[in-house]
C-alpha positions in Angstrom: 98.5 240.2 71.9 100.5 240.6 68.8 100.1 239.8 65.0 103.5 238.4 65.2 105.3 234.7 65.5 108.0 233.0 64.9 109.4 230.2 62.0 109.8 227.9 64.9 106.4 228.4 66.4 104.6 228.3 62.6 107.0 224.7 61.2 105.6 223.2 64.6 101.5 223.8 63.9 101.8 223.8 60.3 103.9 220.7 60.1 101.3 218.3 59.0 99.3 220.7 56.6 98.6 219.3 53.2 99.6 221.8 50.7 97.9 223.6 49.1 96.0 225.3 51.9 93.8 228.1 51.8 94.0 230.8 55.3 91.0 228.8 57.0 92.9 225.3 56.4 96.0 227.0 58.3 94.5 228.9 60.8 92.1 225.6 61.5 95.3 223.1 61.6 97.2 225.9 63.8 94.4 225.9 66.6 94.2 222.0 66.0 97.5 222.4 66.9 97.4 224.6 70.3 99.2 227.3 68.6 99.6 229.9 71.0 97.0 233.5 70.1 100.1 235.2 68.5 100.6 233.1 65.6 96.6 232.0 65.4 96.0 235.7 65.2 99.3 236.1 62.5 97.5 233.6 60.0 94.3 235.8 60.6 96.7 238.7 59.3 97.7 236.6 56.1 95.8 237.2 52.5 93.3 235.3 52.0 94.3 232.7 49.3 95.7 228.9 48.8 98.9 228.7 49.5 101.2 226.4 47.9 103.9 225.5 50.2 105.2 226.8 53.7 107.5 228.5 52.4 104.3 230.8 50.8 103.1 231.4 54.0 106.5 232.5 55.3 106.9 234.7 52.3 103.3 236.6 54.1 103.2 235.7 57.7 104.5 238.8 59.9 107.7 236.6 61.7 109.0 238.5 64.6 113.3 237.6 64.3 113.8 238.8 67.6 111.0 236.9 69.7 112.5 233.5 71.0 110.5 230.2 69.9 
C-alpha cells in the first residue's frame, strides 16, 4: 500500500465534491466513490483543514507522476 495516487484517479472520486470540503468530506466522497486504498489512504495523508477547491487538495495530496491512472 502506498500514500500515493494519481490526478486521474483523485478528478474521478472527487468529481462531485461540493467545495469547500474539509479531509473527512473527501476521504468520505472518495470511499463513496470506490477509490482504490492508495488514494483513500493519500487523503488520510492530507492536513486536516477545508479545502476550497480541487485544485487545494492537489496543491497537498502526494500524486505519484509516474504511476499510470
Amino acid at each position: 500500500m502506498s500514500d500515493t495516487t494519481t490526478v486521474d484517479r483523485l478528478r474521478t472520486v472527487l468529481t462531485d465534491v461540493s467545495y469547500p470540503a474539509d479531509k473527512g468530506q473527501l476521504v468520505d466522497h472518495a470511499s463513496r466513490n470506490n477509490a482504490d486504498e492508495d488514494t483513500v489512504h493519500a487523503l488520510h495523508s492530507v492536513p486536516e483543514r477545508t479545502y476550497g477547491s480541487f485544485d487545494e487538495v492537489l496543491d497537498v495530496v502526494a500524486v505519484d507522476q509516474s504511476r499510470e491512472a
